[in-house]
PDB file of N, CA, C and O in Angstrom:
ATOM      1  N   UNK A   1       2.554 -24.507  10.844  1.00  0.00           N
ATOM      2  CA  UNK A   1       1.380 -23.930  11.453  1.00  0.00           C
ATOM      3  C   UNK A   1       1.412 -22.424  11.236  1.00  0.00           C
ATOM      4  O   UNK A   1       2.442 -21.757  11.135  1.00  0.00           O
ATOM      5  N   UNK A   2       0.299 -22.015  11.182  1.00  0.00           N
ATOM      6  CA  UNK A   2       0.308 -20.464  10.401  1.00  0.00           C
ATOM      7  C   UNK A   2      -0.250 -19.743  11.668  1.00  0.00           C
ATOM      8  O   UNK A   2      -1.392 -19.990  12.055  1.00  0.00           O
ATOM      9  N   UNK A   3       0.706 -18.688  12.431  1.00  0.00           N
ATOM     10  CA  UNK A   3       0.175 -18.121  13.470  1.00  0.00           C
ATOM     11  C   UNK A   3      -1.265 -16.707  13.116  1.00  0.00           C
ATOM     12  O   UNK A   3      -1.504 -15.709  12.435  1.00  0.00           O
ATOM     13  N   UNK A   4      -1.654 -17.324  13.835  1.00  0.00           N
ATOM     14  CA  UNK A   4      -2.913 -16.028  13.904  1.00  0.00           C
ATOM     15  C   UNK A   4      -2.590 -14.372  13.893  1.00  0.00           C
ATOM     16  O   UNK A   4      -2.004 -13.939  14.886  1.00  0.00           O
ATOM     17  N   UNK A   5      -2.836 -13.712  13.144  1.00  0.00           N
ATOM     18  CA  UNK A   5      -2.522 -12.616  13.202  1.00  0.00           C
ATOM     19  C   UNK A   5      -2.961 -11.753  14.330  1.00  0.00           C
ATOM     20  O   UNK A   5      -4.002 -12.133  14.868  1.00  0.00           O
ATOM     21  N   UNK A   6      -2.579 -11.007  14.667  1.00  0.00           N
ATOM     22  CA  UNK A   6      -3.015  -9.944  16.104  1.00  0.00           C
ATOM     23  C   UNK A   6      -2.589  -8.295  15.437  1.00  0.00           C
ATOM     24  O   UNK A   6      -1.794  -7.963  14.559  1.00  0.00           O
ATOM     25  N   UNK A   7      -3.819  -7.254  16.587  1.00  0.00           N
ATOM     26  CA  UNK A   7      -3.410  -6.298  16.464  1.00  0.00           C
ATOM     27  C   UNK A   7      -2.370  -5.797  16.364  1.00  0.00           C
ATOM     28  O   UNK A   7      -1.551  -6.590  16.828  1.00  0.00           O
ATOM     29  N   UNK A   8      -1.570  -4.326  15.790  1.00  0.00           N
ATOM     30  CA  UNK A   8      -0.697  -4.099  16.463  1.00  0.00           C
ATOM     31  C   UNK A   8      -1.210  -2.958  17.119  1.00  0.00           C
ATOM     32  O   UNK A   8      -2.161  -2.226  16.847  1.00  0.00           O
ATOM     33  N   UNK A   9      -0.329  -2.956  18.106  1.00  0.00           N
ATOM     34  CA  UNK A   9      -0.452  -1.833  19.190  1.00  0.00           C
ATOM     35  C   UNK A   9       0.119  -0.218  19.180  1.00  0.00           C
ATOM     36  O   UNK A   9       1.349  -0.203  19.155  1.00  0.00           O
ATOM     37  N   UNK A  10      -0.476   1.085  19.193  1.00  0.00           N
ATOM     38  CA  UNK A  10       0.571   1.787  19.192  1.00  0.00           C
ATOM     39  C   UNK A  10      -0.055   2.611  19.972  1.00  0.00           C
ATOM     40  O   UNK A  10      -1.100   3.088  19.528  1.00  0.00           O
ATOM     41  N   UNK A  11       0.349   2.969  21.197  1.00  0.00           N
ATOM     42  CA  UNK A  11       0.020   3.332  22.831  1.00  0.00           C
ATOM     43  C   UNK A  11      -1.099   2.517  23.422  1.00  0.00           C
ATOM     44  O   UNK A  11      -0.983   1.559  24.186  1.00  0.00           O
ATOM     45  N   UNK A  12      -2.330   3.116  22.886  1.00  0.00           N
ATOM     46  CA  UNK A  12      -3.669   3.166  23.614  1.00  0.00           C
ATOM     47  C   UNK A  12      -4.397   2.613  22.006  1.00  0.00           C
ATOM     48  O   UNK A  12      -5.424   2.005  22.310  1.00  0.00           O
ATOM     49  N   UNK A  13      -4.303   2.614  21.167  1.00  0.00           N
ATOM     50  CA  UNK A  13      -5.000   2.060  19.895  1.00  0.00           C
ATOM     51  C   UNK A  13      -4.451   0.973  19.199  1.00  0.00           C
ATOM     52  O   UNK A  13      -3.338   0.795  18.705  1.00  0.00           O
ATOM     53  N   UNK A  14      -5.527   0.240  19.268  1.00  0.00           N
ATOM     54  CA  UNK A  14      -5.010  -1.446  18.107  1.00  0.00           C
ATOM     55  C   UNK A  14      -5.417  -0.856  17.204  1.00  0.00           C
ATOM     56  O   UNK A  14      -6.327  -0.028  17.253  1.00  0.00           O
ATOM     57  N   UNK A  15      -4.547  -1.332  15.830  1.00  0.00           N
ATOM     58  CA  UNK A  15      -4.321  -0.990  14.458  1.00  0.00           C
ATOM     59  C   UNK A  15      -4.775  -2.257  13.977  1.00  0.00           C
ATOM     60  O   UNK A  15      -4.325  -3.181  14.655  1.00  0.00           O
ATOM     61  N   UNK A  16      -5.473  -2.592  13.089  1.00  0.00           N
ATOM     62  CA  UNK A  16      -5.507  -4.449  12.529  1.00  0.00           C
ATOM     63  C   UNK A  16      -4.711  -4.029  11.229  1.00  0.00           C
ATOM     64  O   UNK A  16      -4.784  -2.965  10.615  1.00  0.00           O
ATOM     65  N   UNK A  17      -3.897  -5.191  10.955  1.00  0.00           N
ATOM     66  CA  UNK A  17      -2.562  -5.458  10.236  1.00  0.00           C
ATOM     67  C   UNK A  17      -2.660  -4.630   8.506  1.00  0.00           C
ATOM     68  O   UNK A  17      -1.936  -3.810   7.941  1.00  0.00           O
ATOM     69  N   UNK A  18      -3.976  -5.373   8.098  1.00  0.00           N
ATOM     70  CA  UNK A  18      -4.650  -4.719   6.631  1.00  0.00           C
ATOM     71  C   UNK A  18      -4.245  -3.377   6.765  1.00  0.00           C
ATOM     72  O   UNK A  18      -3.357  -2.861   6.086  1.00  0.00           O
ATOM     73  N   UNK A  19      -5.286  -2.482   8.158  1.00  0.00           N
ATOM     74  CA  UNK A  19      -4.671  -0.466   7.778  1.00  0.00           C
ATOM     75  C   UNK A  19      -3.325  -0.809   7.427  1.00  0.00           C
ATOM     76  O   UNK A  19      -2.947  -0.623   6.270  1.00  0.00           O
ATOM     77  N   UNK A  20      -2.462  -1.351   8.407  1.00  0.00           N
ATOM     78  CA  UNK A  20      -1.273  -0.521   8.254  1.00  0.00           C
ATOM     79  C   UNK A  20      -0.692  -1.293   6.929  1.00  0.00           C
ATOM     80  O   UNK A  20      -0.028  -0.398   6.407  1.00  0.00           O
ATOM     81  N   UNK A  21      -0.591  -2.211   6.263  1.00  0.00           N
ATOM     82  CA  UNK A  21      -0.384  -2.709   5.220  1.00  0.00           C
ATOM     83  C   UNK A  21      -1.046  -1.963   3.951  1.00  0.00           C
ATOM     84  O   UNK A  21      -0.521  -2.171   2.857  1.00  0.00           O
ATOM     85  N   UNK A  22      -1.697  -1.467   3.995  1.00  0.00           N
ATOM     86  CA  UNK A  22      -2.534  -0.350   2.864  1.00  0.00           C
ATOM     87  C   UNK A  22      -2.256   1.085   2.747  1.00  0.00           C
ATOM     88  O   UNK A  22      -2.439   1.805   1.766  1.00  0.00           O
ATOM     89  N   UNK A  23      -1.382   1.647   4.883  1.00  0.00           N
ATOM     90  CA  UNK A  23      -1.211   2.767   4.778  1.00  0.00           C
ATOM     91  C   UNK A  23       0.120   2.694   3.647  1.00  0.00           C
ATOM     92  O   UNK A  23       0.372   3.365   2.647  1.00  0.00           O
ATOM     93  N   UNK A  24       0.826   1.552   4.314  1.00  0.00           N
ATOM     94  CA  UNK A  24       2.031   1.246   3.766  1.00  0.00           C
ATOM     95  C   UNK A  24       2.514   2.040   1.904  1.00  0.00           C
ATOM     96  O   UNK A  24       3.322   2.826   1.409  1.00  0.00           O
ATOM     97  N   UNK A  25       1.339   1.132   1.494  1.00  0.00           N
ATOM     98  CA  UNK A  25       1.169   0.892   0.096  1.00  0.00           C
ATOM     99  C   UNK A  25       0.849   2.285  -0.898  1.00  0.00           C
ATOM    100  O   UNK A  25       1.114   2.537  -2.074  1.00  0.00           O
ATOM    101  N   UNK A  26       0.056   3.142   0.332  1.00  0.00           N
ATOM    102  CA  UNK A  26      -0.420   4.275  -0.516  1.00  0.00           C
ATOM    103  C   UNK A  26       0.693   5.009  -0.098  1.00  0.00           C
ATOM    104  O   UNK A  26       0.665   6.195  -0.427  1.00  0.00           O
ATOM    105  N   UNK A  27       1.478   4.703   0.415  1.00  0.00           N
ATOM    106  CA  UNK A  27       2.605   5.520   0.733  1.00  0.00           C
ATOM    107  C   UNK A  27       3.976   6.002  -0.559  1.00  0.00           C
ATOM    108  O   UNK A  27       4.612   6.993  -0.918  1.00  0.00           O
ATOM    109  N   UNK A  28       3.833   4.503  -0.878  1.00  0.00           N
ATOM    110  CA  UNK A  28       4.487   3.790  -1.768  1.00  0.00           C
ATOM    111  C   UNK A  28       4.036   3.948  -3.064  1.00  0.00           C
ATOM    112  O   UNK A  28       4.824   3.644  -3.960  1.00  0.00           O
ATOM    113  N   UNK A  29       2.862   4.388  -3.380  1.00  0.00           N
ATOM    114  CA  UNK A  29       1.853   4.824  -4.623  1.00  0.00           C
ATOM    115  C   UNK A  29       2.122   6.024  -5.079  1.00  0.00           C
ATOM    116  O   UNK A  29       2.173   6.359  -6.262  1.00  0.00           O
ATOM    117  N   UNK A  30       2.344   6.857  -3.887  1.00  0.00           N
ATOM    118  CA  UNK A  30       2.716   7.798  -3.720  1.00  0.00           C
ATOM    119  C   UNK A  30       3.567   8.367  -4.409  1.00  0.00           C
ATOM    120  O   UNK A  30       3.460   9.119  -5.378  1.00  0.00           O
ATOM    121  N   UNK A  31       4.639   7.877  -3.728  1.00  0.00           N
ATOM    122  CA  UNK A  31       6.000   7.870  -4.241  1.00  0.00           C
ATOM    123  C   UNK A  31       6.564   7.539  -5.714  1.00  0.00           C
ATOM    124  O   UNK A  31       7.295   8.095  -6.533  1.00  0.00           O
ATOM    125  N   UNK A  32       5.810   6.294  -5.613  1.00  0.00           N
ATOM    126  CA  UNK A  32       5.856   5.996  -7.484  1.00  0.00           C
ATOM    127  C   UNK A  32       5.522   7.132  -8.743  1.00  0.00           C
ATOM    128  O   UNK A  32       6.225   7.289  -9.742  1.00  0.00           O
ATOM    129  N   UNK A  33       4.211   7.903  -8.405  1.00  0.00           N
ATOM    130  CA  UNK A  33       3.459   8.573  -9.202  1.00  0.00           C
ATOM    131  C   UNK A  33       4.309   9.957  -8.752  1.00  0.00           C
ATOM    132  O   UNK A  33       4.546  10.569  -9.794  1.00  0.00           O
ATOM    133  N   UNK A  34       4.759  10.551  -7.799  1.00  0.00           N
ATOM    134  CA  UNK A  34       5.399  11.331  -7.990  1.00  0.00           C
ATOM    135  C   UNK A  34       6.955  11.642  -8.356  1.00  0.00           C
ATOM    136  O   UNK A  34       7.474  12.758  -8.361  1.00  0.00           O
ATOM    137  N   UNK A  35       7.488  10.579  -8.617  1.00  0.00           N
ATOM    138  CA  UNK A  35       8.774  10.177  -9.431  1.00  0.00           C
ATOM    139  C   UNK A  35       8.308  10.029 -10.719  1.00  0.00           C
ATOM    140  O   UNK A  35       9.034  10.482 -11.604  1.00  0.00           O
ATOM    141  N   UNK A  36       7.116   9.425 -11.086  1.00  0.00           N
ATOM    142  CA  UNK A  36       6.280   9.476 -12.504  1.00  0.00           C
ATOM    143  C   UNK A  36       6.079  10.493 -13.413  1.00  0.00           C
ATOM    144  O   UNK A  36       6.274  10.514 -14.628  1.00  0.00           O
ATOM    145  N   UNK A  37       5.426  11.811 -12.228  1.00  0.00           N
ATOM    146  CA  UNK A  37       5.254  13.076 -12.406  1.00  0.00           C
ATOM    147  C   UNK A  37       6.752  13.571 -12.869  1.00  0.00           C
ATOM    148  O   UNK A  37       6.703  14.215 -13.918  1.00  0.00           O
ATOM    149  N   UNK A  38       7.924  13.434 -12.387  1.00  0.00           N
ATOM    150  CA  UNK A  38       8.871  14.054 -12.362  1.00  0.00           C
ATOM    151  C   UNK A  38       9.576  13.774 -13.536  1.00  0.00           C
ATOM    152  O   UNK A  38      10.134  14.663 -14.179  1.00  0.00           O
ATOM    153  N   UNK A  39       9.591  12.185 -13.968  1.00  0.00           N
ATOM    154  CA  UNK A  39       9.618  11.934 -14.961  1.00  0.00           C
ATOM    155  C   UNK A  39       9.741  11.981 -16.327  1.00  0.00           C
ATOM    156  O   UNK A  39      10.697  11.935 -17.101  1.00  0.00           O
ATOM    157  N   UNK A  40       7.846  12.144 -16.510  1.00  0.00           N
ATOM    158  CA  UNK A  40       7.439  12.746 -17.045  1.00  0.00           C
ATOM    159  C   UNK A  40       6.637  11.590 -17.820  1.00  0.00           C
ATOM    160  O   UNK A  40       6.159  11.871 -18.920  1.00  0.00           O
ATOM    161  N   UNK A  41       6.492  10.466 -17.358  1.00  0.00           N
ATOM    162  CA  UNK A  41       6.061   9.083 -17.379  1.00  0.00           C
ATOM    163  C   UNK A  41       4.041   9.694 -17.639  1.00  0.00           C
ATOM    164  O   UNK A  41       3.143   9.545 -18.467  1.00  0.00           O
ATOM    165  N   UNK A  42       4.238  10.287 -16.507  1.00  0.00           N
ATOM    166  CA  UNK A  42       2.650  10.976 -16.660  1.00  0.00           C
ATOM    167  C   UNK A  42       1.682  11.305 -17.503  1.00  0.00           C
ATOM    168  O   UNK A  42       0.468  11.452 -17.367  1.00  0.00           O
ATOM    169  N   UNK A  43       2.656  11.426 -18.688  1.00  0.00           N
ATOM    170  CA  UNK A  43       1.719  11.936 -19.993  1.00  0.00           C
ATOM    171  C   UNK A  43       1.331  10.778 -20.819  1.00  0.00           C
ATOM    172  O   UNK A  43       0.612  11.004 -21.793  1.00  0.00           O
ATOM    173  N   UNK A  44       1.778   9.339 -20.522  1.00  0.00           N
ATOM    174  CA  UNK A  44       1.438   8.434 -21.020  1.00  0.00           C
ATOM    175  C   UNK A  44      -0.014   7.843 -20.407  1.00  0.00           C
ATOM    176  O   UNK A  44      -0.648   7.156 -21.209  1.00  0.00           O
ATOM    177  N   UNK A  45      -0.506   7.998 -19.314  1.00  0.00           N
ATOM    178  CA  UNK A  45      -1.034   7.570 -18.745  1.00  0.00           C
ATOM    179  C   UNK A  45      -2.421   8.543 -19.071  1.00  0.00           C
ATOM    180  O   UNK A  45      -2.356   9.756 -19.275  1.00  0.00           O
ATOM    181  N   UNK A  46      -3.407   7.914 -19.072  1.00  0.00           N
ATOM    182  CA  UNK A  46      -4.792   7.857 -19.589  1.00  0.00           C
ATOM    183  C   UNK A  46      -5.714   8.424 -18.434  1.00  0.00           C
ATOM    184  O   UNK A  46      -6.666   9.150 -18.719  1.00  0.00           O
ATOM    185  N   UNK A  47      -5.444   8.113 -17.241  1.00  0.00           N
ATOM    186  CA  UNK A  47      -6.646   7.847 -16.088  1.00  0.00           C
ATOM    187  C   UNK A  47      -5.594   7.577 -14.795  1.00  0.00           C
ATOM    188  O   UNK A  47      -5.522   6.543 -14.131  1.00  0.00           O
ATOM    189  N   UNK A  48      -4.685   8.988 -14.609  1.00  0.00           N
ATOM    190  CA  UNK A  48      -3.944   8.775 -13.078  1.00  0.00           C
ATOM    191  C   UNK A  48      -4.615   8.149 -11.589  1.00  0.00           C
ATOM    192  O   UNK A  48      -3.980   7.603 -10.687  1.00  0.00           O
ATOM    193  N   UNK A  49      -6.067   8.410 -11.644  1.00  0.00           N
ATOM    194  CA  UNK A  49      -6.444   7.929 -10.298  1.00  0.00           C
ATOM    195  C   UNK A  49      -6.493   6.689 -10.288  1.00  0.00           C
ATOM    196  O   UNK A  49      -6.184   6.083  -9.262  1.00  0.00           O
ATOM    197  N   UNK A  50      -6.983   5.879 -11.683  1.00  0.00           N
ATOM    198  CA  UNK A  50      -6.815   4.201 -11.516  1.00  0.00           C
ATOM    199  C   UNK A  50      -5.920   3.765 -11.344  1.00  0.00           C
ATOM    200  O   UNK A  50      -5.852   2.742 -10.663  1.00  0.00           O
ATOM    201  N   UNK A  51      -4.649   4.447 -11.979  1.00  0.00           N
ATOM    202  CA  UNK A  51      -3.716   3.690 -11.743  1.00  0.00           C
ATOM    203  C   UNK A  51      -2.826   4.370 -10.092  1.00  0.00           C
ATOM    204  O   UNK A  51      -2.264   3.597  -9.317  1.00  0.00           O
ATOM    205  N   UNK A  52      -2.850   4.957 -10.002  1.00  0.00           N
ATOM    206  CA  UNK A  52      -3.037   4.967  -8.325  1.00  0.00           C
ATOM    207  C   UNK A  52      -3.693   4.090  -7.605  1.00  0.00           C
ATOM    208  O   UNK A  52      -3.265   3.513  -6.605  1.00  0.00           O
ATOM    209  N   UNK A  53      -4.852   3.965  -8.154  1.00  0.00           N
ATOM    210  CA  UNK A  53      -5.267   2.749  -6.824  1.00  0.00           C
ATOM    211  C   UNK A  53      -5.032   1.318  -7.200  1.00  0.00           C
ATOM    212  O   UNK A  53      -5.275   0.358  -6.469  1.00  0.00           O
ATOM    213  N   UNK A  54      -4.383   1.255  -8.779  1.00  0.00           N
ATOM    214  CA  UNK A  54      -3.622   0.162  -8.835  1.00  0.00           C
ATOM    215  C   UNK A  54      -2.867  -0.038  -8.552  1.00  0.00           C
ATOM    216  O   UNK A  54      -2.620  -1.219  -8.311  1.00  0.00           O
ATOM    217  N   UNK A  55      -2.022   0.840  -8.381  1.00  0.00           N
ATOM    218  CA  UNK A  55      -0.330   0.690  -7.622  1.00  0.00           C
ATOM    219  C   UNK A  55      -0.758   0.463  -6.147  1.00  0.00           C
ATOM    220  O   UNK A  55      -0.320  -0.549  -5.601  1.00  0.00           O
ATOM    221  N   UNK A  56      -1.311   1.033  -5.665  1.00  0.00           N
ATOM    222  CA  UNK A  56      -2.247   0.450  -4.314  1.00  0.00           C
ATOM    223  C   UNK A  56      -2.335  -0.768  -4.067  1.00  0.00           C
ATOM    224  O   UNK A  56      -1.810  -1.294  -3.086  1.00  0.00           O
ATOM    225  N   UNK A  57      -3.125  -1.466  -5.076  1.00  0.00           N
ATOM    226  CA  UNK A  57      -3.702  -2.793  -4.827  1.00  0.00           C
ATOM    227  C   UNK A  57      -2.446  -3.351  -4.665  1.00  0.00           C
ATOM    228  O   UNK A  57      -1.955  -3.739  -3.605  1.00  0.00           O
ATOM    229  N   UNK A  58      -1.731  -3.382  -6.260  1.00  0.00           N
ATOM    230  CA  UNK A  58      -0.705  -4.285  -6.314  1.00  0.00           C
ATOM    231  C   UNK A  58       0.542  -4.247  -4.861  1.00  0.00           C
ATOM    232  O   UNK A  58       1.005  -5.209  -4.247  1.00  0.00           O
ATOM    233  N   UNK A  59       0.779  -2.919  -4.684  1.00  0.00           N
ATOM    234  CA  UNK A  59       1.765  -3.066  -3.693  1.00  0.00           C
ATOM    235  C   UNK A  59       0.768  -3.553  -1.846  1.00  0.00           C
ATOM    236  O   UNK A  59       1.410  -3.872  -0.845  1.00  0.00           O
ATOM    237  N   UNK A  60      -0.314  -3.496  -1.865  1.00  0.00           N
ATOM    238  CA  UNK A  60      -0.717  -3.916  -0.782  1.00  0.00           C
ATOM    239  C   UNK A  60      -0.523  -5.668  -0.983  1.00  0.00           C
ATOM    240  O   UNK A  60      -0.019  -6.430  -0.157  1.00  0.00           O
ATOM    241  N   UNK A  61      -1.048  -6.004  -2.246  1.00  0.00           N
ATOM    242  CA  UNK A  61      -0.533  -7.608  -2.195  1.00  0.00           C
ATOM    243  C   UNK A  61       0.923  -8.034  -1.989  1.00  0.00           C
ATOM    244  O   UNK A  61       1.387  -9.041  -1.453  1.00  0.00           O
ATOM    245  N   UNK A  62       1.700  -6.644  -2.753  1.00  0.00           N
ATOM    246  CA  UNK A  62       3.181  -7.219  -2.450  1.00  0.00           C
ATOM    247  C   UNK A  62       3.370  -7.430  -0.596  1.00  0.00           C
ATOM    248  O   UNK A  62       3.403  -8.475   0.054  1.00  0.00           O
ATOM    249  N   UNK A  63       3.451  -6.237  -0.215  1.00  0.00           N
ATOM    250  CA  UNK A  63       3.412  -6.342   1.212  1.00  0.00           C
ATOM    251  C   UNK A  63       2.604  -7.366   1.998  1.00  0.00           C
ATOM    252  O   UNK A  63       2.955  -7.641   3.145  1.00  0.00           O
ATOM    253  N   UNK A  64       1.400  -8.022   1.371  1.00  0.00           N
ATOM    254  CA  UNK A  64       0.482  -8.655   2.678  1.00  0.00           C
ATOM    255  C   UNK A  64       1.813 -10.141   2.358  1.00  0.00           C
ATOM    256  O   UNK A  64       1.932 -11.079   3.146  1.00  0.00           O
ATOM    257  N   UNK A  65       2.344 -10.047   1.534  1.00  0.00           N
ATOM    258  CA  UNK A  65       2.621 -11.869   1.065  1.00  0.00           C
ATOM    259  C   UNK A  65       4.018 -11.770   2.282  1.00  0.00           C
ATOM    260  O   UNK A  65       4.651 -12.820   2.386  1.00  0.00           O
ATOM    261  N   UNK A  66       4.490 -10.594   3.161  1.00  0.00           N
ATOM    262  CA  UNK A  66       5.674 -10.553   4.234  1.00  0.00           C
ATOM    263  C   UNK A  66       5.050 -10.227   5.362  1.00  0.00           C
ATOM    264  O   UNK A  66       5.729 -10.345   6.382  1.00  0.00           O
ATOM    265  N   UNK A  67       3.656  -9.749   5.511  1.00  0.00           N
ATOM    266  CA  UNK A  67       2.879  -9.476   6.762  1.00  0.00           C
ATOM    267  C   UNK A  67       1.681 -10.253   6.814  1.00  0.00           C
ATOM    268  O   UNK A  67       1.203 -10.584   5.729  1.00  0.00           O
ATOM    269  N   UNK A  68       1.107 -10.607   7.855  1.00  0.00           N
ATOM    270  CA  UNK A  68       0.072 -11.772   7.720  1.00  0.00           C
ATOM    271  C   UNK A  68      -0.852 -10.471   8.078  1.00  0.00           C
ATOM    272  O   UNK A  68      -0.666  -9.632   8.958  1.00  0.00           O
ATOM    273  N   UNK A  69      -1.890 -10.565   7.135  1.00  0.00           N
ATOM    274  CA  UNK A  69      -2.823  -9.762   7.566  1.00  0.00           C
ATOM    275  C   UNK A  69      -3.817 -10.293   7.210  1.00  0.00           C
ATOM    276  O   UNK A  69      -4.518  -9.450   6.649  1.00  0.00           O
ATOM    277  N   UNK A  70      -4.414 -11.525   7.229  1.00  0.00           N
ATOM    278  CA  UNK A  70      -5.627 -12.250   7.673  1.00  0.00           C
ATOM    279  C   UNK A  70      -5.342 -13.298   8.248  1.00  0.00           C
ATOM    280  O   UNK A  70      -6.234 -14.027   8.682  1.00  0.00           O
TER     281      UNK A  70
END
């Protein structure tokens, strides 16, 4: 049986699971592209903002498949 997902709570504000699974991710996008930058991985790359919000997507799917967020 697949439990229902619920807010989470943090004081006085419910968060629904998706934000924080996305803050997660751009966190993590983040991090990637600026180890990229450092790299030097960067100069291969064509169009940095897509692939930012691809590393986005992809790591928000990695994360939703350990957090139920629908």
């Amino acid at each position: 049986m697949i439990d229902m997902p619920h807010e989470l709570v943090w004081g006085e504000v419910y968060l629904p699971p998706l934000l924080v699974t996305v803050a997660i991710a751009y966190a993590l996008a983040m991090l990637v592209s600026s180890v990229a930058v450092k790299t030097g991985f960067h100069r291969h790359v064509a169009l940095p903002a897509v692939v930012e919000v691809c590393l986005v997507v992809i790591f928000t799917g990695i994360i939703g498949q350990f957090i139920a967020i629908f």
